[in-house]
Backbone as XML, in Angstrom:
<?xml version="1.0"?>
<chain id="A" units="angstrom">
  <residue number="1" name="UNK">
    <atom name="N" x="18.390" y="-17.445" z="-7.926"/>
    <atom name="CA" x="18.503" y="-17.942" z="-9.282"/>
    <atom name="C" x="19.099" y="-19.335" z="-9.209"/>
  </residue>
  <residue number="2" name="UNK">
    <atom name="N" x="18.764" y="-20.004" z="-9.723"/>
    <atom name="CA" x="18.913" y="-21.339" z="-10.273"/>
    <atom name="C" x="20.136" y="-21.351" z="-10.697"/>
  </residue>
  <residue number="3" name="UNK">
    <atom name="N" x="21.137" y="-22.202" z="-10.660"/>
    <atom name="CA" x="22.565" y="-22.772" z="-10.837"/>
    <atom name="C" x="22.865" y="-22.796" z="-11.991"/>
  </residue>
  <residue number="4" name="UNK">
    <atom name="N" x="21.873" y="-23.424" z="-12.997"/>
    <atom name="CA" x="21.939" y="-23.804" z="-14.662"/>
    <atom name="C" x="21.230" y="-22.235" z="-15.305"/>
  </residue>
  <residue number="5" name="UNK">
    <atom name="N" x="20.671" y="-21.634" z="-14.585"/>
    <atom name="CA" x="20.040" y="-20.236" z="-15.301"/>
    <atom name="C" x="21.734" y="-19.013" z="-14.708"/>
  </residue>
  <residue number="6" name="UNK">
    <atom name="N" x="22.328" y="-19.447" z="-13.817"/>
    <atom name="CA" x="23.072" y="-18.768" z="-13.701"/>
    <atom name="C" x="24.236" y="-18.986" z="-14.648"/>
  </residue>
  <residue number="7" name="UNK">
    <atom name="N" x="24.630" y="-19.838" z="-14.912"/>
    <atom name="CA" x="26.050" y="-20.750" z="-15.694"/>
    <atom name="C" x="25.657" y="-20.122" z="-17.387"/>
  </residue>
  <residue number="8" name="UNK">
    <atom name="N" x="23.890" y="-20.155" z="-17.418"/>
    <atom name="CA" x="23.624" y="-19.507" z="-19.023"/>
    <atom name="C" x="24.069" y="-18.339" z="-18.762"/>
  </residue>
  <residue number="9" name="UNK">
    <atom name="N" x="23.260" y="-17.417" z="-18.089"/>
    <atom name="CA" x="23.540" y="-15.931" z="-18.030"/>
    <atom name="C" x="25.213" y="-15.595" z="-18.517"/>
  </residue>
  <residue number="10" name="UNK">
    <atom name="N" x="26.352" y="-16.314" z="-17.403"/>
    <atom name="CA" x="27.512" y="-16.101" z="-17.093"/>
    <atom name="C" x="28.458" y="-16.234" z="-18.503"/>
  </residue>
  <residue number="11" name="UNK">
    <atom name="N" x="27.505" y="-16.563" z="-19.518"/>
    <atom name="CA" x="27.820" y="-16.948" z="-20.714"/>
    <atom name="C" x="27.813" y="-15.260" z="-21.431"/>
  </residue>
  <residue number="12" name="UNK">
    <atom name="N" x="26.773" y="-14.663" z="-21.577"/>
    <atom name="CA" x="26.431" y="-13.343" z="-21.649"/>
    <atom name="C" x="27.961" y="-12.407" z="-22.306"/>
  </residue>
  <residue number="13" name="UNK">
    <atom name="N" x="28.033" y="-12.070" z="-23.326"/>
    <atom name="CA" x="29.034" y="-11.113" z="-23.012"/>
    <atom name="C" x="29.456" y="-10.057" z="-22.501"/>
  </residue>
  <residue number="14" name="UNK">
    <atom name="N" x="30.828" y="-10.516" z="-21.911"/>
    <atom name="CA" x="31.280" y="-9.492" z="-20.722"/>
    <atom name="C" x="30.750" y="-9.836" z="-19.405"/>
  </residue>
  <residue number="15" name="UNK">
    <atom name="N" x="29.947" y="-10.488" z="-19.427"/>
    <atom name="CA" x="29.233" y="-11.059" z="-18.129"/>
    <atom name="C" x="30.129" y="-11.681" z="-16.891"/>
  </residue>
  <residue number="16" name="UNK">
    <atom name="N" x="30.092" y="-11.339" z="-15.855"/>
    <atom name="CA" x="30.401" y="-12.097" z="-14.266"/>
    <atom name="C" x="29.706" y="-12.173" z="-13.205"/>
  </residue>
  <residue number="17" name="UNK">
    <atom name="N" x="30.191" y="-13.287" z="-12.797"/>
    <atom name="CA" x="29.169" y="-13.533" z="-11.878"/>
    <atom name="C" x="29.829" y="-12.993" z="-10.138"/>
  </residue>
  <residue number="18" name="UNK">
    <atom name="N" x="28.679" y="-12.268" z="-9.567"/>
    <atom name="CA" x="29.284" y="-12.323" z="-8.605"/>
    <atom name="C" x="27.958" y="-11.780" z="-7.540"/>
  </residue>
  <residue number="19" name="UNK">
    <atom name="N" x="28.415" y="-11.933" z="-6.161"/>
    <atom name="CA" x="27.563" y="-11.454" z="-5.455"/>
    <atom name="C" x="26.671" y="-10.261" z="-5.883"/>
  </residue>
  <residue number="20" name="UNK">
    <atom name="N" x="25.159" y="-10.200" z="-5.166"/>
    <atom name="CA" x="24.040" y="-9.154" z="-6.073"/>
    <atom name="C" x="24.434" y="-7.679" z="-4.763"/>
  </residue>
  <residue number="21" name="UNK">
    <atom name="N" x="24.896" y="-6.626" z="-4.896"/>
    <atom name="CA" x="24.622" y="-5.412" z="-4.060"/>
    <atom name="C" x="23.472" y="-5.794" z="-3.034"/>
  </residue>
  <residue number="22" name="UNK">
    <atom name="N" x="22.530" y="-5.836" z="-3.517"/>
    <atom name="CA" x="20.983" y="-6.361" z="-2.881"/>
    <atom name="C" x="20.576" y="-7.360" z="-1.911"/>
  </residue>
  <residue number="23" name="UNK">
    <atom name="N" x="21.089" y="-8.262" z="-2.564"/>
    <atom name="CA" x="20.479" y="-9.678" z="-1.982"/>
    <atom name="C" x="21.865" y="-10.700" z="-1.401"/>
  </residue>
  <residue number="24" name="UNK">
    <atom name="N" x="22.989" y="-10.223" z="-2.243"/>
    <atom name="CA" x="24.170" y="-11.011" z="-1.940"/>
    <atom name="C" x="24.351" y="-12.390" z="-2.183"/>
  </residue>
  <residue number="25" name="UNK">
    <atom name="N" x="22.706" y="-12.752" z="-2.865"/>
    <atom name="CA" x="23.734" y="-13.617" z="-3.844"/>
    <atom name="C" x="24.197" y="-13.542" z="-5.309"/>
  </residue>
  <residue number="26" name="UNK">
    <atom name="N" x="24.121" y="-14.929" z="-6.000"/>
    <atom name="CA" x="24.903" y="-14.264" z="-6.943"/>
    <atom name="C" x="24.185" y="-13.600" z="-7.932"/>
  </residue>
  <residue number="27" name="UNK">
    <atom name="N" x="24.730" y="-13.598" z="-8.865"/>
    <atom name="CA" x="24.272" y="-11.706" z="-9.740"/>
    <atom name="C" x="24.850" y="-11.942" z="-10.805"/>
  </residue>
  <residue number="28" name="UNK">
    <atom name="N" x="24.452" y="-11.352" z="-11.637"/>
    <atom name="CA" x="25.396" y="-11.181" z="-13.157"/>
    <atom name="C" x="25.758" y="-9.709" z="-13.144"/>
  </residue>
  <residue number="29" name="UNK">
    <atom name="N" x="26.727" y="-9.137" z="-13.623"/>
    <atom name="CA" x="27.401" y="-8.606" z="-13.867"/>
    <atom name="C" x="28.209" y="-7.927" z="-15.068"/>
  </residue>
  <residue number="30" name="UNK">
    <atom name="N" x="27.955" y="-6.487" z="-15.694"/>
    <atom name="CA" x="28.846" y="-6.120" z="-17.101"/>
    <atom name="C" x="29.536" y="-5.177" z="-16.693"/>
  </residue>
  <residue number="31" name="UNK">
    <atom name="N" x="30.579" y="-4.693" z="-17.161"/>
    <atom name="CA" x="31.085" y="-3.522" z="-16.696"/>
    <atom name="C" x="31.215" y="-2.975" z="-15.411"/>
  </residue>
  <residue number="32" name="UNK">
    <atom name="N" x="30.908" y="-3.825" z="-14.372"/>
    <atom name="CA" x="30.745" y="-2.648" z="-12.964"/>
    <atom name="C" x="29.375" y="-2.768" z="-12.913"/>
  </residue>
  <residue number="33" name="UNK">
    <atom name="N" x="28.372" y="-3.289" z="-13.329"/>
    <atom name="CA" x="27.533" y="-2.646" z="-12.918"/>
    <atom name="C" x="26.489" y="-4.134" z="-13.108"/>
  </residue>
  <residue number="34" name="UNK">
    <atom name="N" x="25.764" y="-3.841" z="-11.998"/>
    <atom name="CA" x="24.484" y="-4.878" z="-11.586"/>
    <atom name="C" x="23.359" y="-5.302" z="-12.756"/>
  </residue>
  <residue number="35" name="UNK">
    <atom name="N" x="23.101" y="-6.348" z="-13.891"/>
    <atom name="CA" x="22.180" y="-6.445" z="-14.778"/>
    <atom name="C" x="21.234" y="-7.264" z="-14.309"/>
  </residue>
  <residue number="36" name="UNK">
    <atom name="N" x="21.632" y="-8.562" z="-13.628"/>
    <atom name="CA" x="20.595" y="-9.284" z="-13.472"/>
    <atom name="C" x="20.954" y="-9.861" z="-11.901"/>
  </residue>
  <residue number="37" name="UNK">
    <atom name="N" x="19.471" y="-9.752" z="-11.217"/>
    <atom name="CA" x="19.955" y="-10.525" z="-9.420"/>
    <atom name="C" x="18.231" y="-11.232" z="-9.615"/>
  </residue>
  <residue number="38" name="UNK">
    <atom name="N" x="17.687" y="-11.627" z="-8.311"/>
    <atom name="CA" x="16.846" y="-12.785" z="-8.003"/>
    <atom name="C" x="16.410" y="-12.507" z="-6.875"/>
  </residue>
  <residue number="39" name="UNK">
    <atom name="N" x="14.885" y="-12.116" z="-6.713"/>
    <atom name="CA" x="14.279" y="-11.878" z="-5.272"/>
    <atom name="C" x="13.092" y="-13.090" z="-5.536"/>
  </residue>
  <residue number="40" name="UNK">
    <atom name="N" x="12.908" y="-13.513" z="-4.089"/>
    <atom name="CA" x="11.805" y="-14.571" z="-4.578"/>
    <atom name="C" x="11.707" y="-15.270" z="-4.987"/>
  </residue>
  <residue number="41" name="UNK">
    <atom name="N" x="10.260" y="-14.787" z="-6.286"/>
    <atom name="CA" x="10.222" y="-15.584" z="-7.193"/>
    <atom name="C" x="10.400" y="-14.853" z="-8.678"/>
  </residue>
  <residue number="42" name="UNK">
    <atom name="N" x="11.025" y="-13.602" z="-8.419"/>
    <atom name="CA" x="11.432" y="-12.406" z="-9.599"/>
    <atom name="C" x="12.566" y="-12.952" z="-9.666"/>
  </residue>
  <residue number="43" name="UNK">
    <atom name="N" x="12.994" y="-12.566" z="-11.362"/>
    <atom name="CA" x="14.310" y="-12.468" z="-11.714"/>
    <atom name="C" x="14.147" y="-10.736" z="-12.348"/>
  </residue>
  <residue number="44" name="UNK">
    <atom name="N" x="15.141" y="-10.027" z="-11.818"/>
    <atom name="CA" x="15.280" y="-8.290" z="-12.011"/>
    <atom name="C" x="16.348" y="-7.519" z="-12.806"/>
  </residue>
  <residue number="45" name="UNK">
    <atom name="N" x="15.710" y="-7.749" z="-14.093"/>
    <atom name="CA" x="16.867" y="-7.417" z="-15.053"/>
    <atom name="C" x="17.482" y="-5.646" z="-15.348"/>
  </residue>
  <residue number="46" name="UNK">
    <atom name="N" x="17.949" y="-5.280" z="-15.161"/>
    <atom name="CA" x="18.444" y="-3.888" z="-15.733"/>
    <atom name="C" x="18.682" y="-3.574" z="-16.985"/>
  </residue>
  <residue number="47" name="UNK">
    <atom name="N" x="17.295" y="-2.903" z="-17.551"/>
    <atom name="CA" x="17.140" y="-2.505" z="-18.935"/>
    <atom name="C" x="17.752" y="-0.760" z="-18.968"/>
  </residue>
  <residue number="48" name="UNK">
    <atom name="N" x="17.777" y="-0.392" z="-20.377"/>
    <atom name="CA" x="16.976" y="1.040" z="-19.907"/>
    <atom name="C" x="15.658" y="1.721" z="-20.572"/>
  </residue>
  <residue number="49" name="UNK">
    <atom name="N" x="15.752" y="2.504" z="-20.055"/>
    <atom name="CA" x="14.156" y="3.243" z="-19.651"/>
    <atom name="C" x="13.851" y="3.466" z="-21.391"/>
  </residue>
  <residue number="50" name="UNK">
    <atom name="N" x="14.849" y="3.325" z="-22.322"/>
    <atom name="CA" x="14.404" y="3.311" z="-23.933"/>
    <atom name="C" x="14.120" y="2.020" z="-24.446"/>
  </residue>
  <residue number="51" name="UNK">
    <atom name="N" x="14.461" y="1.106" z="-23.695"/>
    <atom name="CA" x="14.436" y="-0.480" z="-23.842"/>
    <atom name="C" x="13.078" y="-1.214" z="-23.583"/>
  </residue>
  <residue number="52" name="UNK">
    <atom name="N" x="12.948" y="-0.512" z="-22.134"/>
    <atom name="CA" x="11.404" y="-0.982" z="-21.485"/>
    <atom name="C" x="10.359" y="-0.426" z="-21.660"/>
  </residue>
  <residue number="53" name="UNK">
    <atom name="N" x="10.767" y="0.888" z="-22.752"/>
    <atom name="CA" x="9.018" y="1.986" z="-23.403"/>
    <atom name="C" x="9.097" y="1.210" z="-24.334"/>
  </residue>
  <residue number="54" name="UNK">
    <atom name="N" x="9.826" y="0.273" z="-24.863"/>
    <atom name="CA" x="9.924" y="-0.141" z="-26.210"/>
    <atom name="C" x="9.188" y="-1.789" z="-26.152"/>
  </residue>
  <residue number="55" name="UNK">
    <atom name="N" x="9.052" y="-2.357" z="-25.046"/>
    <atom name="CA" x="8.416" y="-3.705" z="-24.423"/>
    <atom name="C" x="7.077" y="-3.501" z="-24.263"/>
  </residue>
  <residue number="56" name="UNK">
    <atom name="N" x="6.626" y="-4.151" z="-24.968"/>
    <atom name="CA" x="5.045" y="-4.901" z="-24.562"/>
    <atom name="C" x="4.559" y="-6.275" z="-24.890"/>
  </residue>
  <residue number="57" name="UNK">
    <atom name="N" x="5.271" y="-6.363" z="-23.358"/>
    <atom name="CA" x="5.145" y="-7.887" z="-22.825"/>
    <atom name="C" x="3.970" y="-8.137" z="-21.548"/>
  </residue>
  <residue number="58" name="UNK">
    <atom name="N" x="3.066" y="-8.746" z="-21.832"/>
    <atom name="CA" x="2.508" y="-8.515" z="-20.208"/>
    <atom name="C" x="3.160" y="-9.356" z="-18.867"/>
  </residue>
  <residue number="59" name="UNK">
    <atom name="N" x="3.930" y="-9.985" z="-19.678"/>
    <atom name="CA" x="5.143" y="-11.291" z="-18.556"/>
    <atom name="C" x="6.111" y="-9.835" z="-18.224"/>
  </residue>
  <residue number="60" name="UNK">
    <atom name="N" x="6.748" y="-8.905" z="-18.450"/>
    <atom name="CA" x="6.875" y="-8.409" z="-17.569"/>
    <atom name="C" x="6.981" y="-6.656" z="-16.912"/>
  </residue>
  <residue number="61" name="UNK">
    <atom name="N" x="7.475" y="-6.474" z="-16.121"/>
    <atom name="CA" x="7.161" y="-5.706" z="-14.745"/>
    <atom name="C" x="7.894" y="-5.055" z="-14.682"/>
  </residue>
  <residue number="62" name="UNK">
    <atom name="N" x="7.376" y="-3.215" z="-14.644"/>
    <atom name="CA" x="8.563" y="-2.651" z="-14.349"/>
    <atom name="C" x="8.371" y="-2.596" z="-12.773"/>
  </residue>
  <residue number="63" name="UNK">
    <atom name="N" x="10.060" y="-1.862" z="-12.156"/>
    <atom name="CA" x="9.991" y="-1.853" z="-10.805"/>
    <atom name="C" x="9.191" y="-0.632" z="-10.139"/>
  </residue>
  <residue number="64" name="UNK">
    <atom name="N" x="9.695" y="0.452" z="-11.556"/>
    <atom name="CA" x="8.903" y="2.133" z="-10.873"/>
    <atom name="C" x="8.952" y="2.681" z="-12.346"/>
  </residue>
  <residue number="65" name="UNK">
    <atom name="N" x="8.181" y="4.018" z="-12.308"/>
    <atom name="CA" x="8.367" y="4.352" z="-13.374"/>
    <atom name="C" x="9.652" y="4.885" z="-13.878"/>
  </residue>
  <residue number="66" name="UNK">
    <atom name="N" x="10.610" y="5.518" z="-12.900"/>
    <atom name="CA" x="11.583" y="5.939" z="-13.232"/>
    <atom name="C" x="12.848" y="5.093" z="-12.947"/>
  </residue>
  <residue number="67" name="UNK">
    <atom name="N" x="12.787" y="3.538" z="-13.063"/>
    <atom name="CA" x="13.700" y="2.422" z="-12.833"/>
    <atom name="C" x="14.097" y="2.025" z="-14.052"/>
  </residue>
  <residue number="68" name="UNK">
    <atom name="N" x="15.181" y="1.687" z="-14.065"/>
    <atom name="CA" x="15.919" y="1.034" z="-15.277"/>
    <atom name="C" x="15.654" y="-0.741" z="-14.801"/>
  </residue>
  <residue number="69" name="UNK">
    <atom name="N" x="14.914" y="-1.129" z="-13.786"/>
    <atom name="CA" x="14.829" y="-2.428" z="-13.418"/>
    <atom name="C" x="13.236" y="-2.990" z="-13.976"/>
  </residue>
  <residue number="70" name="UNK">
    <atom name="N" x="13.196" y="-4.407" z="-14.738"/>
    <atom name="CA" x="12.079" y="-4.936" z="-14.970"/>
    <atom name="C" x="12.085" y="-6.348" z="-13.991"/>
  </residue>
  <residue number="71" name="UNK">
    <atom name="N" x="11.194" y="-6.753" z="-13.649"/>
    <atom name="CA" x="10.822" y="-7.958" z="-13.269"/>
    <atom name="C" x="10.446" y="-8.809" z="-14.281"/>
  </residue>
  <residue number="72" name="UNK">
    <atom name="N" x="10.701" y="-10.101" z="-13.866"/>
    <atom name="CA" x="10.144" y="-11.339" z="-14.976"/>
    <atom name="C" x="10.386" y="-12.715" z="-13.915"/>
  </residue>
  <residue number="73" name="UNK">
    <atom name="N" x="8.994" y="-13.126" z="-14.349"/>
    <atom name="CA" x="8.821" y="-14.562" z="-13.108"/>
    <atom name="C" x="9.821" y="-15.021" z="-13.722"/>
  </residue>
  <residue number="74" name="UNK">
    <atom name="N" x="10.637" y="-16.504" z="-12.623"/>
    <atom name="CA" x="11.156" y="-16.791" z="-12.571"/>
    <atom name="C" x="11.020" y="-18.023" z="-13.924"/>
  </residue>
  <residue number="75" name="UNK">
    <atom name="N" x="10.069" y="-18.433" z="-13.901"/>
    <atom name="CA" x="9.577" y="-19.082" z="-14.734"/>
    <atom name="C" x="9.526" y="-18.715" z="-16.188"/>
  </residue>
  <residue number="76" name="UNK">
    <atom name="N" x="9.771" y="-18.067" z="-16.388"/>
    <atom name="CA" x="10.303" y="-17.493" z="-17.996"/>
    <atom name="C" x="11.089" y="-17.349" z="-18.290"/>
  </residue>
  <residue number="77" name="UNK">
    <atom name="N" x="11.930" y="-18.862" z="-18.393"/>
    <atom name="CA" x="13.485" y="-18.830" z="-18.645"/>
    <atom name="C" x="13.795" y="-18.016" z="-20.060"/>
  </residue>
  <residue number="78" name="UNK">
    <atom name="N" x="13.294" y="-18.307" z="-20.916"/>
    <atom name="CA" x="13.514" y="-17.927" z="-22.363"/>
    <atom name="C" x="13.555" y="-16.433" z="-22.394"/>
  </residue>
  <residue number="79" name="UNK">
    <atom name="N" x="12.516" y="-15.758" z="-21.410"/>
    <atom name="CA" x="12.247" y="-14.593" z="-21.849"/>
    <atom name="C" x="13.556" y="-14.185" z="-20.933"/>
  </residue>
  <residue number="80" name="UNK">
    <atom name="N" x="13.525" y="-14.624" z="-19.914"/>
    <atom name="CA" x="15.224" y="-13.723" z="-18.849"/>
    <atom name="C" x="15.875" y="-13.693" z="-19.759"/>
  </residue>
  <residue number="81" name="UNK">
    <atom name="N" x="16.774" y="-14.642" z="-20.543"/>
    <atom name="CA" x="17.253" y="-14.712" z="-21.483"/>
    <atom name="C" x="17.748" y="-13.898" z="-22.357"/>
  </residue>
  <residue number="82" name="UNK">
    <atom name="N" x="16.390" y="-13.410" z="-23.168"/>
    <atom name="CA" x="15.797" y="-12.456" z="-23.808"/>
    <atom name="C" x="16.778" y="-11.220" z="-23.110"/>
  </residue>
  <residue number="83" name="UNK">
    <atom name="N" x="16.344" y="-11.290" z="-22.416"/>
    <atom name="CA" x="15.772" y="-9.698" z="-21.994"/>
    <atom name="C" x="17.253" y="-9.414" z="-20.939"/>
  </residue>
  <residue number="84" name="UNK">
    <atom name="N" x="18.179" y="-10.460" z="-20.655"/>
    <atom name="CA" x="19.244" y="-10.395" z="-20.150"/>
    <atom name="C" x="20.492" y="-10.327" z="-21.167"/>
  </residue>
  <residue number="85" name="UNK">
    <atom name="N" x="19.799" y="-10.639" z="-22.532"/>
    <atom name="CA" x="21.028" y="-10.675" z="-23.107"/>
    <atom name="C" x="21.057" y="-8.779" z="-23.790"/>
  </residue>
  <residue number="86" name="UNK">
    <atom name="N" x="19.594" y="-8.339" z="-23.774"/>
    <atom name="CA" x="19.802" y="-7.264" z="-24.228"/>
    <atom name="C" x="20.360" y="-5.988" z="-23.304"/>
  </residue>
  <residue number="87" name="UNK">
    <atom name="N" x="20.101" y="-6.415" z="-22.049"/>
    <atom name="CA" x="20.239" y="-5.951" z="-20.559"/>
    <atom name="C" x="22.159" y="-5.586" z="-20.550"/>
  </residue>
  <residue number="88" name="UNK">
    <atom name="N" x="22.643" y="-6.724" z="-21.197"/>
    <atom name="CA" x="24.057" y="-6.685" z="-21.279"/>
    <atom name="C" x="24.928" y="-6.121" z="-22.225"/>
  </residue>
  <residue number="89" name="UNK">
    <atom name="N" x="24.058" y="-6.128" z="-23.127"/>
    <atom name="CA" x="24.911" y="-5.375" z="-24.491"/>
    <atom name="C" x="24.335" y="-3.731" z="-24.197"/>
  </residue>
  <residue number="90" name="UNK">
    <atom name="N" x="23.098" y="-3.494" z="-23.423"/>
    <atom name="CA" x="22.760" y="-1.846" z="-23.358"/>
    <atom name="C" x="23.430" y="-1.485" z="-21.511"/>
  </residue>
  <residue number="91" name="UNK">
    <atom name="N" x="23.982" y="-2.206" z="-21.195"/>
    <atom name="CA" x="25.017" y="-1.744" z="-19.954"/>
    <atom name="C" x="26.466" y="-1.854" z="-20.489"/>
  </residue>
  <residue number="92" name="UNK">
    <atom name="N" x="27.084" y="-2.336" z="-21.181"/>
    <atom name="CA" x="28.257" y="-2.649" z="-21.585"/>
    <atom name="C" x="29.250" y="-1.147" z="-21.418"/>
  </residue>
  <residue number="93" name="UNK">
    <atom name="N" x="30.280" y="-1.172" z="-20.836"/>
    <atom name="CA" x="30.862" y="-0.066" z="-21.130"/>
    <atom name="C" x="30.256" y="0.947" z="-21.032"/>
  </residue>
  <residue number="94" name="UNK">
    <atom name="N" x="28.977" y="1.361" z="-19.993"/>
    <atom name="CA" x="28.211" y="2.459" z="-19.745"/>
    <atom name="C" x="28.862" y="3.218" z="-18.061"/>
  </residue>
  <residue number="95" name="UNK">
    <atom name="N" x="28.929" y="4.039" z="-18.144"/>
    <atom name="CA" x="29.558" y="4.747" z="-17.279"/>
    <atom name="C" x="28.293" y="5.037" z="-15.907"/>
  </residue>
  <residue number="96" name="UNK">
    <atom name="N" x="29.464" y="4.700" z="-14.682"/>
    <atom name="CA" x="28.187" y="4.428" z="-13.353"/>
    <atom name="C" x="28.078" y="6.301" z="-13.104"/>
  </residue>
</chain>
């Protein structure tokens, strides 16, 4: 992830930034728990599974059917955005 897409995210409420479980770098962060990291040319947001039956976007991707993780090119800043800010308010205070 990009430096200036990270500094937005980190804005996020409740949001931190810190190394990704995954990839090790950095990551956003709510509660304990992993919302948004960066493979590639994916950015891999952590929805949940009532969030992403509820999306029809063809920009983006789930990971499996039974994943709380979507993909979205990197290139769709607006939509990460999107879809990171809702990523954060439906992890907030959710128990691992």
């Amino acid at each position: 992830m990009n430096t200036s897409l990270v500094d937005e995210l980190s804005g996020l409420p409740g949001a931190e930034v810190a190394p990704s479980q995954w990839t090790g770098e950095p990551a956003i962060w709510v509660d304990g728990r992993e919302i948004v990291h960066h493979h590639e040319r994916w950015i891999e947001i952590r929805l949940t599974s009532k969030l992403i039956n509820q999306l029809d976007d063809d920009r983006v991707l789930r990971r499996a059917r039974t994943s709380d993780w979507v993909m979205v090119d990197e290139g769709e800043h607006d939509l990460v955005l999107e879809l990171a800010g809702q990523a954060a308010s439906a992890n907030a205070n959710s128990s691992l």
